[in-house]
C-alpha positions in Angstrom: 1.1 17.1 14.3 2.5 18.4 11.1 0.8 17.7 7.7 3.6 17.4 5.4 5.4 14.4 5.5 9.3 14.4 3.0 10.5 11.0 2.3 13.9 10.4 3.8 13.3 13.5 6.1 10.3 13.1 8.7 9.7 10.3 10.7 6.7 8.6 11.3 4.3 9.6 14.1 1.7 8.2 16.3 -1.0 9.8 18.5 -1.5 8.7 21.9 -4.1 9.2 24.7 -3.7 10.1 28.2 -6.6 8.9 30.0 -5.2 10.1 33.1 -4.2 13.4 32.1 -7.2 13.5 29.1 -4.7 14.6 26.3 -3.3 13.4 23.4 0.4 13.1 22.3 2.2 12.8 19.1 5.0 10.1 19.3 8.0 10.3 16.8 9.0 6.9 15.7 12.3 5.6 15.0 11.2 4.7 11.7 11.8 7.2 8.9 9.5 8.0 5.9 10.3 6.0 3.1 7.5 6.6 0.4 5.3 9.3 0.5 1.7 8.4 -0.7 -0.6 11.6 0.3 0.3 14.8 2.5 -0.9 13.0 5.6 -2.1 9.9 6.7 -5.5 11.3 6.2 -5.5 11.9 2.5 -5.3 8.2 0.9 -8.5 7.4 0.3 -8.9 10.3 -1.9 -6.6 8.8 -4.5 -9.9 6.1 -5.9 -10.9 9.8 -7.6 -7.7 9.3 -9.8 -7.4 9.5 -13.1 -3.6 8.2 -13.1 -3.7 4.1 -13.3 -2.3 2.6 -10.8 -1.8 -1.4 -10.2 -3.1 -1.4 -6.6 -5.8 0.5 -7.1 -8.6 -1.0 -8.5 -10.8 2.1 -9.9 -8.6 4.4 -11.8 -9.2 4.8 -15.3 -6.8 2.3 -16.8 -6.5 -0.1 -14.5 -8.2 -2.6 -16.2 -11.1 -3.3 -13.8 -11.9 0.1 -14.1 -12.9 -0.1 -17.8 -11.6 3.5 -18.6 -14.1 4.6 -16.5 -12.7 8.0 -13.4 -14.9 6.8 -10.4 -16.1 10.5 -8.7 -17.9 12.0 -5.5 -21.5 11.4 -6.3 -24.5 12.5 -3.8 -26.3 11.4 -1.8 -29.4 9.8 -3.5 -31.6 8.4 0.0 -31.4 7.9 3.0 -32.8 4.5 5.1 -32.7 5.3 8.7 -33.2 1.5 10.0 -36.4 2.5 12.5 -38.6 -0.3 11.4 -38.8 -3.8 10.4 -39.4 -2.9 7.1 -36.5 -0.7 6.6 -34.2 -2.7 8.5 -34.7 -5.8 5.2 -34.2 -3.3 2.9 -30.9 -2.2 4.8 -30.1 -6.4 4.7 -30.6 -6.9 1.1 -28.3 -4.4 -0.1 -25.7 -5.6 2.4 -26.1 -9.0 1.5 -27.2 -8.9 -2.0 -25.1 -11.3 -4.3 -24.3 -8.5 -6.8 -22.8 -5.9 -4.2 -19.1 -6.8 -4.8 -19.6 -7.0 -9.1 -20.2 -3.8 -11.2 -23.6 -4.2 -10.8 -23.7 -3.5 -6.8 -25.4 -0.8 -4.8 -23.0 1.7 -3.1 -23.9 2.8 0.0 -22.3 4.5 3.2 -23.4 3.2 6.9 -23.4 6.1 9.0 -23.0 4.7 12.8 -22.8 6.4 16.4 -20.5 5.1 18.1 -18.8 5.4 21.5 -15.5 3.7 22.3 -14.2 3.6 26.1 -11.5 5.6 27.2 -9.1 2.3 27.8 -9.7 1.2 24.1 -8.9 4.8 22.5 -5.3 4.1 21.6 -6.2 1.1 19.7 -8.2 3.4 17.2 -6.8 7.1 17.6 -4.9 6.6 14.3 -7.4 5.7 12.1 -9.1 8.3 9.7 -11.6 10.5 11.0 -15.2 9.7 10.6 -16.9 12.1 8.7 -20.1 13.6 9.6 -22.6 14.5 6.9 -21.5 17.9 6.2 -22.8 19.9 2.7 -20.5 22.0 1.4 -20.7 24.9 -1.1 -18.9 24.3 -4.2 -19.7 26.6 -6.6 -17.3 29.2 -8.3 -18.3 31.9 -6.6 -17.3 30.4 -3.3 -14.3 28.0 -3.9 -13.4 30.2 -7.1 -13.0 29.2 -10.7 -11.7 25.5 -11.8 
């Protein structure tokens, strides 16, 4: 599948398993490209790193909510792996903590395994990828000067 999608030009496309034939198709749509909102249907949750306000966006810096504030990447600060009872309550207070959805809440990532069965693929194949815990090198001698 291509990665560069021209308003008025490219059509929309799907994937599609083959559970038979264990492969996976892209499917052109009748419907064309209308707006174009990152270079592929990948790339949208990069835009809370903006800068540029934006009225549906709640963390850009002038969005109101936002408080002139340009939300970042961060790092990873710890890691509970949910082995014991212990850390398993810990894991359940953050979740259900009565500040996590204010300005004062914890942000945290769940990282899950998962397996889904080859007769349920197609109903997730087009969502974003989940991304392993990769480290990446990102000093100027490796992705040059910024």
């Amino acid at each position: 599948m291509h990665r560069v999608n021209r308003s008025g030009i490219d059509f929309i496309k799907r994937l599609w398993y083959d559970k038979d034939n264990k492969k996976v198709t892209v499917l052109t749509t009748d419907h064309r490209i209308t707006h174009v909102v990152g270079v592929d249907f990948n790339s949208l949750y990069p835009s809370v790193m903006s800068s540029e306000p934006h009225q549906f966006i709640n963390y850009t810096r002038s969005s109101g909510t936002a408080n002139g504030k340009m939300y970042m990447c961060g790092s990873q600060t710890g890691k509970i792996m949910g082995d014991t009872d212990h850390s398993k309550q810990t894991i359940l207070r953050i979740i259900n903590n009565k500040k996590r959805f204010t300005e004062n809440g914890q942000l945290f990532i769940a990282e899950v395994k998962g397996h889904i069965d080859q007769n349920y693929i197609n109903d997730f194949i087009n969502f974003p990828p989940i991304l392993r815990n990769y480290e990446f090198t990102t000093d100027e001698r490796t992705i040059g000067s910024y």
